[in-house]
C-alpha positions in Angstrom: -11.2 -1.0 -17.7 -13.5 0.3 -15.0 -12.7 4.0 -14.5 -12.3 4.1 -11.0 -9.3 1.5 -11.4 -7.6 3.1 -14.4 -7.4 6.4 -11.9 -5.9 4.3 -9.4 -3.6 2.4 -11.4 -2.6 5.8 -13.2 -2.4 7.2 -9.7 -0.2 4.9 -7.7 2.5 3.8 -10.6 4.5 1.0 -11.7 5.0 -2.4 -9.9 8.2 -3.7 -9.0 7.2 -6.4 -7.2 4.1 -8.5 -8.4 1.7 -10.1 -5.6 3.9 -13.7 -4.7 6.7 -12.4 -6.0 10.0 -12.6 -4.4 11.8 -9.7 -2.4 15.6 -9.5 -1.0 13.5 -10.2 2.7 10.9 -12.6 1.4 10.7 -15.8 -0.7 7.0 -15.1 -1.3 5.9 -11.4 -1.0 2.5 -11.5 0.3 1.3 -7.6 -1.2 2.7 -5.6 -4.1 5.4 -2.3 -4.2 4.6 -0.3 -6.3 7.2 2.6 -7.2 6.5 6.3 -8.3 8.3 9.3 -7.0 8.3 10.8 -3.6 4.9 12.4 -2.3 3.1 10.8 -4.9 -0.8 10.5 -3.2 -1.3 7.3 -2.1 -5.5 6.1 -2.3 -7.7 3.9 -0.3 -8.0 0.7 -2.4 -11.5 0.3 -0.4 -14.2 1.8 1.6 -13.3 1.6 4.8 -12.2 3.3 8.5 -8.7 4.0 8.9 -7.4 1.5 12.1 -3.9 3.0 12.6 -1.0 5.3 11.6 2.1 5.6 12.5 5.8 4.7 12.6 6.7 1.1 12.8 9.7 -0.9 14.2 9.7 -3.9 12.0 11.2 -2.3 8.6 7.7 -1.2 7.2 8.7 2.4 8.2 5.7 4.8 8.0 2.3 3.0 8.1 -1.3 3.2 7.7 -4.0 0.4 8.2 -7.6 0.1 7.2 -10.3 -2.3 7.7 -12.2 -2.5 4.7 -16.1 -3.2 4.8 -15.5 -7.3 4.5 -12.9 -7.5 8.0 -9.5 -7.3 5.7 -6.8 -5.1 6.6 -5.1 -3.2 4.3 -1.6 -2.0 5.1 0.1 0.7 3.1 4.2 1.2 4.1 7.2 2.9 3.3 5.4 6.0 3.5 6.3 9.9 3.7 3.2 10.6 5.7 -0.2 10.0 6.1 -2.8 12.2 4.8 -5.7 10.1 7.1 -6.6 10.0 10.7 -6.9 7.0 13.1 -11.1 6.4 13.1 -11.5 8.4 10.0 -13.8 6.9 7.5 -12.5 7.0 3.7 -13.9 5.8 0.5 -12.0 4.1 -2.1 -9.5 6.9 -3.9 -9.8 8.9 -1.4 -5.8 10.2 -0.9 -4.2 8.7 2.8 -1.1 8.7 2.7 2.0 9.8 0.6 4.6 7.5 -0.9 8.0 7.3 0.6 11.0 5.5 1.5 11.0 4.9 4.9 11.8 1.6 7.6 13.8 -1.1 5.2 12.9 0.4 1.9 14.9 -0.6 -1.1 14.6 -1.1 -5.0 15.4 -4.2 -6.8 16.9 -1.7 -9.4 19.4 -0.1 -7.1 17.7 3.1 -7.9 15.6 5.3 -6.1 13.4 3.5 -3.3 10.5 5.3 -3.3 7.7 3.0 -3.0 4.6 1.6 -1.2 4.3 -1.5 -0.4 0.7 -2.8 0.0 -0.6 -5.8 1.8 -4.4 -6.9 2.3 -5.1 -9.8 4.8 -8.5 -11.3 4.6 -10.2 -12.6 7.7 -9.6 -16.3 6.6 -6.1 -15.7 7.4 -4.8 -15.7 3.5 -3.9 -12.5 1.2 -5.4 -10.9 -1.2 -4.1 -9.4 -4.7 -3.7 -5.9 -4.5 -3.3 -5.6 -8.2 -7.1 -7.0 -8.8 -8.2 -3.6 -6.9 -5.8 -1.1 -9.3 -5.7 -3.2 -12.4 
């Protein structure tokens, strides 16, 4: 395993929802959640300028977005806080965020809820895997 990924996938923690897997909202989950405990540093999965932050109103909670270097968006929710600025350019690991349970967070388990839940939209229109950028 590259490196890079195995301090990523050590760094983030353990899915509870796999990319296309099924959530109490959504048939098909277009991202992955990935659970670890509150505060836990949340990385940039690429290169790329940080396009917003903030609190949403649609369940998602505390948010960051970044465009990566190919036009995909990369959402991170659920979050405590963010670590990264609107316009700020990161590289991939670089800490934005941390992990939370915030907006319409839950856990499959029924235990804690802490997680992130991470989405990547690619320009076409379709979703990428998270997992192949931490795995």
């Amino acid at each position: 395993m590259n490196p890079q990924k195995a301090i990523l996938k050590r760094a983030l923690g353990n899915i509870t929802t796999p990319f296309n897997g099924k959530t109490r909202g959504e048939a098909v989950h277009p991202g992955v959640d990935v659970a670890n405990v509150p505060g836990t540093p949340i990385p940039a999965l690429a290169d790329g300028t940080i396009t917003s932050v903030g609190k949403t109103t649609n369940g998602f909670g505390n948010v960051v977005t970044l465009q990566d270097g190919t036009g995909g968006v990369h959402q991170y929710a659920h979050l405590m806080d963010a670590t990264a600025k609107v316009g700020q350019k990161v590289r991939r690991g670089q800490q934005i965020a941390r992990m939370g349970k915030t907006g319409n967070s839950y856990s499959p388990s029924g235990g804690d809820p802490t997680h992130v839940d991470i989405r990547i939209a690619k320009p076409n229109g379709t979703w990428a895997d998270p997992t192949k950028l931490i795995n």
